[in-house]
VEXSE-432970 format. One line per 3 residues: number of its first residue (from 1); their letters; for each residue y, z, x of C-alpha. Coordinates in nm, 2 decimals, padded with zeros to 4 digits. Layout:
NUM> a> Y/Z/X; ...
***
This chain:
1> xxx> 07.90/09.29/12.17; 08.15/09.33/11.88; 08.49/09.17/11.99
4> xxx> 08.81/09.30/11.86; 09.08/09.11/11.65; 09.43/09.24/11.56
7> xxx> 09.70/09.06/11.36; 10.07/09.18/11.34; 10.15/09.03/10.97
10> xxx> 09.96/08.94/10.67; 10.12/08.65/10.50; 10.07/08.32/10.59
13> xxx> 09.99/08.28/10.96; 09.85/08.59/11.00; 09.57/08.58/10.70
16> xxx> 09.51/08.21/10.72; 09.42/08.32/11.08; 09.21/08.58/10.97
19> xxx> 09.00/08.41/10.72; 08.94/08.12/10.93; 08.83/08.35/11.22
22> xxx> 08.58/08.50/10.98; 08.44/08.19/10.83; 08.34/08.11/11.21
25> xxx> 08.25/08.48/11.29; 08.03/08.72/11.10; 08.17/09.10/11.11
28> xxx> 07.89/09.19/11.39; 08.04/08.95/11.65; 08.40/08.98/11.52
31> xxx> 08.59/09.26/11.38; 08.97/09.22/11.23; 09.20/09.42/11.20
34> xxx> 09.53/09.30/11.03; 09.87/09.53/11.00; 10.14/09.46/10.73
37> xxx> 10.45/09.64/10.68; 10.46/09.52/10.30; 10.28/09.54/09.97
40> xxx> 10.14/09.18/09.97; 09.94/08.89/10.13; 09.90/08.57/10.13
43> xxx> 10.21/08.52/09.89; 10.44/08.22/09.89; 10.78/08.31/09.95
46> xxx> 10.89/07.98/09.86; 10.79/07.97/09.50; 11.05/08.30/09.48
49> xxx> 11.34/08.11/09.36; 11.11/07.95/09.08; 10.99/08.30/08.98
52> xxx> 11.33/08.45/08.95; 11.49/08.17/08.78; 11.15/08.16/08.51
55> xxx> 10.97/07.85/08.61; 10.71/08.12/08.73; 10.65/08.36/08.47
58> xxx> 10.45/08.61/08.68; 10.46/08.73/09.02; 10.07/08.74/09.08
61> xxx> 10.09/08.33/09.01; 10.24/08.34/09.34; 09.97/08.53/09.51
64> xxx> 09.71/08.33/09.65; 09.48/08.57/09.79; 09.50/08.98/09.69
67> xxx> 09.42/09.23/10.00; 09.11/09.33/09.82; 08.98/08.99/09.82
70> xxx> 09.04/08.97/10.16; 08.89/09.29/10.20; 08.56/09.20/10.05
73> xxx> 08.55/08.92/10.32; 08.48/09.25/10.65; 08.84/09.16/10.69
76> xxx> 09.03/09.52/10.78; 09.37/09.49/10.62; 09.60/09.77/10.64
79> xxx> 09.88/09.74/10.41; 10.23/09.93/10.47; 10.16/09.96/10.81
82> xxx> 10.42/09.87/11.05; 10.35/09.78/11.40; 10.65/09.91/11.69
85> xxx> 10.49/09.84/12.01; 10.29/09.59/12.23; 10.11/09.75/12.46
88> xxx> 10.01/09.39/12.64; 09.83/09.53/13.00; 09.66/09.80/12.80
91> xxx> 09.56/09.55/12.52; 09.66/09.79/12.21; 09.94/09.79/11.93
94> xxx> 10.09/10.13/11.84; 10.15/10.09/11.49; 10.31/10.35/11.17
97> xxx> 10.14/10.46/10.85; 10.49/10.40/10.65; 10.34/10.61/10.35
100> xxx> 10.18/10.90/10.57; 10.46/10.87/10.87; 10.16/10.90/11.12
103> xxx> 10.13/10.69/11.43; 09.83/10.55/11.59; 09.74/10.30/11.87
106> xxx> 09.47/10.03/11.80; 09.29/09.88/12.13; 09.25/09.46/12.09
109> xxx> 09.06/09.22/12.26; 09.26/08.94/12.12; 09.56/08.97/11.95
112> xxx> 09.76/08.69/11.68; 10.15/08.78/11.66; 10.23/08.66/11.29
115> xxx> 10.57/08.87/11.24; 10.74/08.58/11.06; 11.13/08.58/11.04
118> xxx> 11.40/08.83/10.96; 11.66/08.71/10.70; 12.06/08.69/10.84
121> xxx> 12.22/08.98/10.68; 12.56/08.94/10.83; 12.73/09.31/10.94
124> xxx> 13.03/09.31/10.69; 13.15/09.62/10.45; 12.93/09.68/10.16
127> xxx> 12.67/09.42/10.22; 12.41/09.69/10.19; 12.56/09.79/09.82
130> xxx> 12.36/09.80/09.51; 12.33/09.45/09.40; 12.32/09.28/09.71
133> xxx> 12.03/09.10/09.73; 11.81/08.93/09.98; 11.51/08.70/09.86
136> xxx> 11.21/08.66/10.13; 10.98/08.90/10.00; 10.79/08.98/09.64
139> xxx> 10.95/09.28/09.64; 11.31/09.17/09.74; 11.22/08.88/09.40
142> xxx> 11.15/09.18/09.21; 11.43/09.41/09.26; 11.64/09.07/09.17
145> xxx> 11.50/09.04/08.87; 11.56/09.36/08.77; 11.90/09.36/08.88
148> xxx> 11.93/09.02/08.67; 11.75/09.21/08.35; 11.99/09.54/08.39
151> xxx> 12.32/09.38/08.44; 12.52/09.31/08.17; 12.75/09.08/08.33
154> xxx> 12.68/08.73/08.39; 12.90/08.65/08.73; 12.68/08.55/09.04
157> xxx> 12.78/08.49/09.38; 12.54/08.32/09.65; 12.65/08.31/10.02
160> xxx> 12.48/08.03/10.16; 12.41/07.64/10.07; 12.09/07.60/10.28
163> xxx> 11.73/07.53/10.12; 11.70/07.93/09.95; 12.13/07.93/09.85
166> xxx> 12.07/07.60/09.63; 11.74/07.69/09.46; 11.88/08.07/09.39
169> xxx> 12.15/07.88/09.25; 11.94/07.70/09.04; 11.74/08.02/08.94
172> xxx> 12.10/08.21/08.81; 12.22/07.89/08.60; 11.86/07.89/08.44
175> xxx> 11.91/08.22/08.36; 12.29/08.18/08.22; 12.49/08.33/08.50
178> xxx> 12.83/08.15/08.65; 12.75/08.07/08.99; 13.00/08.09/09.32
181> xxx> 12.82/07.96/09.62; 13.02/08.09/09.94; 12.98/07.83/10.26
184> xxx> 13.06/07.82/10.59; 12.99/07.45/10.66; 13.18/07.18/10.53
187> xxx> 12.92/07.09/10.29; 12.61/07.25/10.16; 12.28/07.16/10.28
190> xxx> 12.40/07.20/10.69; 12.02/07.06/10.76; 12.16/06.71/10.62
193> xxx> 12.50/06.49/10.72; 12.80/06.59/10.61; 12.82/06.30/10.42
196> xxx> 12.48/06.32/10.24; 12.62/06.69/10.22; 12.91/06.58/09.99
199> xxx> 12.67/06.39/09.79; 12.50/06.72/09.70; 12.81/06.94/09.65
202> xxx> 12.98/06.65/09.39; 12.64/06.70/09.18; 12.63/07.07/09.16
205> xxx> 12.99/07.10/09.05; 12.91/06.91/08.82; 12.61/07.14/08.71
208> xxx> 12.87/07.42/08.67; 12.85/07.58/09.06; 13.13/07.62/09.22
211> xxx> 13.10/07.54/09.59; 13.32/07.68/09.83; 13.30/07.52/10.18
214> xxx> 13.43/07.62/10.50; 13.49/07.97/10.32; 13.33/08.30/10.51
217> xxx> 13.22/08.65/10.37; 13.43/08.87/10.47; 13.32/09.19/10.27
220> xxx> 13.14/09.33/09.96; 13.35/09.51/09.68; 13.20/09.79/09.50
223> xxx> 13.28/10.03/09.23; 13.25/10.43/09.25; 12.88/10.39/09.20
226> xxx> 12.84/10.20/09.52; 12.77/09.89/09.25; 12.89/09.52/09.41
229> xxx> 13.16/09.46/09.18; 13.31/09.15/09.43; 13.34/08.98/09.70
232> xxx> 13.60/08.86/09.98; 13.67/08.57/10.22; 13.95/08.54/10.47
235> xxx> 14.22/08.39/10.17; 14.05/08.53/09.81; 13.86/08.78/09.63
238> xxx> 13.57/08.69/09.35; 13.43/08.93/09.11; 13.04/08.96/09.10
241> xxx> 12.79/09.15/08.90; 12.54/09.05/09.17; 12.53/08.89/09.48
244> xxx> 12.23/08.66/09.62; 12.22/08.60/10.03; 12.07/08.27/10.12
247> xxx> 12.23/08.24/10.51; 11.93/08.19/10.70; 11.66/08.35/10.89
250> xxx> 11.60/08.36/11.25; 11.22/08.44/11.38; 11.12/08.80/11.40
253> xxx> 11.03/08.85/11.80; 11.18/09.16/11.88; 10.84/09.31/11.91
256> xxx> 10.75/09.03/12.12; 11.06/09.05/12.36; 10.99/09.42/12.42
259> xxx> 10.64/09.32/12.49; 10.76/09.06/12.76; 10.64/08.77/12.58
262> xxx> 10.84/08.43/12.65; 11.08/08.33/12.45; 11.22/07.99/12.39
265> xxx> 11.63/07.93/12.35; 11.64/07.98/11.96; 11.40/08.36/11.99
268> xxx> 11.14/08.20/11.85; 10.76/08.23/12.07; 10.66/07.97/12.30
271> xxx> 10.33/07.86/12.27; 10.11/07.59/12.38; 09.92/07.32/12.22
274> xxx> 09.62/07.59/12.09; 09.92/07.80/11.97; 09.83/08.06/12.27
277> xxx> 10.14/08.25/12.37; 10.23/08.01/12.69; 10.12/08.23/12.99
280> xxx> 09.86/08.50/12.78; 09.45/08.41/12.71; 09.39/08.65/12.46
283> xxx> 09.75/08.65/12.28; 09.86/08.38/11.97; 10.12/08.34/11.77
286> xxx> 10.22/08.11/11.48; 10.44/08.10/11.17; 10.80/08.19/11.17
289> xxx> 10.80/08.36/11.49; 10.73/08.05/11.67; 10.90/07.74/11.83
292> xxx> 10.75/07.44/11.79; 10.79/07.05/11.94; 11.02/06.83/11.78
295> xxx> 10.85/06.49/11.80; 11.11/06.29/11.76; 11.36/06.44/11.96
298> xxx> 11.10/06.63/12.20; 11.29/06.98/12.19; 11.16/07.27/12.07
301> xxx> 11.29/07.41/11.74; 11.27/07.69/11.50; 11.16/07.60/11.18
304> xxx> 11.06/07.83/10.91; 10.81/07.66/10.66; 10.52/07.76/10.50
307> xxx> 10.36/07.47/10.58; 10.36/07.46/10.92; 10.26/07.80/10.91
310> xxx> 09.92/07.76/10.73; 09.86/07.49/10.98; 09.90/07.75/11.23
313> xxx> 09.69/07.98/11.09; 09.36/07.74/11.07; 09.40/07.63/11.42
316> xxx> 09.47/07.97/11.55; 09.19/08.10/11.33; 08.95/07.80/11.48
319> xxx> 09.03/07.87/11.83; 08.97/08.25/11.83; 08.63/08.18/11.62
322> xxx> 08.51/07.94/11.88; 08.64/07.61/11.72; 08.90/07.42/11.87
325> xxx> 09.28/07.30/11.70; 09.57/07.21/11.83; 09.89/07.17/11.63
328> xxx> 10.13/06.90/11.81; 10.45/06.93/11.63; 10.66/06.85/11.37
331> xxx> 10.90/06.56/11.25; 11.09/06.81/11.04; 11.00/06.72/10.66
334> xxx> 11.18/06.97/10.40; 11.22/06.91/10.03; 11.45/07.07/09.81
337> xxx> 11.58/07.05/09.43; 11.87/07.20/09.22; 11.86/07.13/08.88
340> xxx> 11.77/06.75/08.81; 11.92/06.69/09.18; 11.60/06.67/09.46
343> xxx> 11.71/06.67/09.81; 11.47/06.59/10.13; 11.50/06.49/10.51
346> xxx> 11.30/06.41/10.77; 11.41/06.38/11.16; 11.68/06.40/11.30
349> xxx> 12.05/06.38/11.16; 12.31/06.22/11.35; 12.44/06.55/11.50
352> xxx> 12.06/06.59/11.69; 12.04/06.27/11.80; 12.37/06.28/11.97
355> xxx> 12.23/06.61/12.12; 11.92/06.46/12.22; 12.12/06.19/12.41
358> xxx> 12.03/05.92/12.14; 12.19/05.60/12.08; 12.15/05.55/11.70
361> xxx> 12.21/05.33/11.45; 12.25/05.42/11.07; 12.26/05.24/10.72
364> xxx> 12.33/05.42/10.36; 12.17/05.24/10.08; 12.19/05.28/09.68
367> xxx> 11.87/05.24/09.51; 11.63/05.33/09.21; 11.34/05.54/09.11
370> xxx> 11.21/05.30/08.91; 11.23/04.92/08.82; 11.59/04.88/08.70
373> xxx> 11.48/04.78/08.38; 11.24/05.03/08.32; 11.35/05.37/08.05
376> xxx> 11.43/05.67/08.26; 11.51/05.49/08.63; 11.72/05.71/08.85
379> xxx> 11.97/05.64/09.10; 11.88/05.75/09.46; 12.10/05.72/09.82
382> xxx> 11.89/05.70/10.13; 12.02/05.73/10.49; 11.82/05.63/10.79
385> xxx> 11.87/05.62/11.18; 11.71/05.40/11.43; 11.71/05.42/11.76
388> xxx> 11.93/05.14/11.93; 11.76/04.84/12.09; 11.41/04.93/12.02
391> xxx> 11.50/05.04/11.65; 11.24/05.37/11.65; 11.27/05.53/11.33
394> xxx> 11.52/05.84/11.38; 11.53/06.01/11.08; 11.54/05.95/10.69
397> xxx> 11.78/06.15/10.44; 11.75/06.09/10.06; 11.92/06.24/09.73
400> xxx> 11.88/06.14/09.37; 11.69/06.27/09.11; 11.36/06.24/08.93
403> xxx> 11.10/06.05/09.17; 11.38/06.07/09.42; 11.26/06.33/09.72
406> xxx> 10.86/06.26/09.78; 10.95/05.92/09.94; 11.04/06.10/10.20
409> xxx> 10.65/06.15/10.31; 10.68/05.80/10.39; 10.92/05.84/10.65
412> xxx> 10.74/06.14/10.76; 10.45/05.93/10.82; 10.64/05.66/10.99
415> xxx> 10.82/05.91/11.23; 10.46/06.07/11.34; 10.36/05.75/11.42
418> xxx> 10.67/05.63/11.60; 10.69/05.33/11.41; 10.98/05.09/11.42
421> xxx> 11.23/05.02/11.11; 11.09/04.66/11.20; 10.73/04.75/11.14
424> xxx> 10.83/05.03/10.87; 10.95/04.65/10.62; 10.60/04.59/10.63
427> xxx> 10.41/04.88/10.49; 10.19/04.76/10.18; 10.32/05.05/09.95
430> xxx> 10.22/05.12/09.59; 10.46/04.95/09.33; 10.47/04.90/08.93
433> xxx> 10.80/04.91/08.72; 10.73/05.26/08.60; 10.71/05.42/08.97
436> xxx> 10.91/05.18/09.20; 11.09/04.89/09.25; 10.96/04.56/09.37
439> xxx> 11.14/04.69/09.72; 11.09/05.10/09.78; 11.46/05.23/09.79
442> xxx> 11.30/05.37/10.16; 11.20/05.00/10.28; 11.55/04.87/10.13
445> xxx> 11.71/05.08/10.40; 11.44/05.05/10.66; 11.56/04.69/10.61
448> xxx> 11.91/04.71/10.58; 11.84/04.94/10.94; 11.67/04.64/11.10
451> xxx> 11.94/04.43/11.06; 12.18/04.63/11.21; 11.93/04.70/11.50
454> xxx> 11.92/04.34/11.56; 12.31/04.29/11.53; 12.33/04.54/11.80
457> x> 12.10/04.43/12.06
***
């Protein structure tokens, strides 16, 4: 008998799900259906900012599987097709034809909740004006660019300083634009310290961005055309030709909560081990719409990655097609760039350890990319917490430039595998002048962070 497989979303989760399911299933024993509000699959959202800023010269190099392709694999994908309703004693999905307006409701036997995240549009005058921009989808990238291509001036404002405010304020410099970044915190990149934060805002003003911190949109200016033409915070006004958001997302559940699905304390889905909605046999979840463990801290947290994701995906995908996956959770690892500047962190910052009722030790070191002597070495700064008495690895923050922000899976590595900064001194990693120094700037600090361990005990 033919079991029945629906998907709410067809980007990452919900299509690596699919695909896996199918490479365990044939079409007789399996069919899937997948609904998705939007025009594409299986595109990375994160390569956006590289497409609008021309490191990407076309958006189908950021396609990595069409809906035909999928298609041709018995997969059912219905595209611009919204689902409004889950209908979980009666097993079915009522879901909207957006091009025909008609409604139908599609019976499941098991059922994978991929919604992803909804980006934070906050409800202030004019934010919905023409050039106001938002950048999570292919489409949202496109109507940038065309904006960008159409607008003859060259003053860009980006409210945010997280992971998407930075690299979209990369994109506009590459593309000749004076850049205002608008900030709430007191320094960009909140998902770092402050004072790793400070590090970061000192490099882009020197790139030419303007950084304003602890500044808040208050409102969107527009002309008689209902064009952006500025912006305002609670003491000034900036002009703007257009106007980039880059605040956040938080994960897209309200189809869940209606539902009565469980939800954890930041929206996100709770799930267990399998990814199986905690409490449901026959209901999944994964992606952006889900909490997941903290490892180091053991919390749950929302974190929107593509990464984790894909992982999803497979092991949801293995589990419906009679595999079996777990996904255990995450230390946190996120990697950024502007410009020549790369930025990456791992565990937990001072602020979450507190939170997490941590005692915590922490060293800031000054190192190199290369051998010292060697043409082209760059400078790096690495901050790392350990855990007082035992010294357990906390968390690792790093900035520098070229070479600078893939040392970081190191840490990664060492977190997962809760070593100690003791045992971390000890790792036999790669070295030669023209990749490292004789000590890794990450066991410099992992050194420096066993000293102080020691002092403390």
């Amino acid at each position: 008998m033919t079991e029945r497989l629906v998907i709410i979303g067809g980007d990452a989760t919900g299509m690596s799900a699919a695909s896996q399911a199918r490479r365990m299933k044939t079409a007789q024993e399996l069919e899937i259906i997948v609904f998705e509000r939007g025009h594409f699959t299986s595109f990375s959202a994160c390569g956006i900012p590289y497409w609008v800023g021309g490191d990407v010269q076309q958006r189908e190099e950021l396609i990595a599987r069409t809906p035909e392709e999928h298609r041709a694999r018995d997969i059912d994908l219905r595209l611009r097709t919204e689902v409004l309703e889950i209908d979980v004693p009666g097993r079915r999905v009522r879901a909207r034809d957006l091009e025909a307006g008609t409604e139908t409701w599609t019976e499941y036997d098991k059922l994978v909740i991929a919604t992803g995240a909804t980006p934070i549009r906050p409800p202030i005058p004019g934010i919905d004006a023409k050039g106001v921009h938002g950048v999570q989808t292919l489409d949202d990238g496109q109507a940038l660019i065309e904006t960008l291509q159409s607008t003859a001036g060259r003053r860009a404002i980006v409210v945010g300083a997280g992971y998407i405010g930075v690299e979209m304020a990369e994109a506009l410099i590459n593309r000749g634009y004076d850049v205002t970044m608008i900030n709430r915190g007191t320094q960009p990149m909140a998902t770092l310290d402050p004072d790793m934060g400070a590090l970061i805002r000192k490099a882009m003003d020197g790139m030419g961005i303007r950084v304003l911190c602890d500044a808040e949109l208050t409102a969107v200016l527009t002309d008689d055309a209902g064009r952006v033409r500025g912006v305002t915070t609670a003491d000034a006004e900036f002009l703007a030709d257009v106007v980039v958001l880059g605040i956040g997302v938080r994960p897209a559940t309200e189809l869940a909560r209606a539902a009565g699905l469980p939800l954890g304390q930041h929206d996100g889905l709770l799930t267990d081990l399998a990814m199986r909605v905690r409490g449901y046999e026959n209901i999944w979840a994964g992606g952006d719409c889900v909490e997941v463990l903290d490892l180091v801290s053991g919390t749950e947290r929302h974190i929107a990655l593509g990464t984790h994701a894909n992982k999803h995906g497979q092991i949801i995908g293995a589990n419906i097609g009679g595999g079996y996956g777990t996904f255990p959770g995450v230390v946190g690892t996120a990697v950024s760039k502007v410009c020549d500047l790369e930025v990456a962190r791992t565990g937990l910052r001072e602020k979450d350890a507190r939170a997490a009722g941590l005692q915590f030790v922490t060293v800031t070191i000054e190192s190199t990319s290369r051998s010292g002597y060697f043409p082209g070495t760059a400078s790096m700064t690495v901050k790392m917490l350990a855990e007082r008495r035992t010294g357990r690895l906390l968390g690792v923050q790093l900035v520098g430039r070229e070479g600078a922000a893939k040392r970081i899976d190191i840490a990664a590595v060492a977190l997962t595998a809760r070593m100690t900064v003791e045992q971390m001194i000890a790792l036999d990693l790669g070295y030669a002048p023209p990749f490292s120094p004789v000590w890794d700037p990450i066991l410099v600090a992992a050194r420096k962070a066993a000293l102080a361990v020691e002092r403390d005990r």
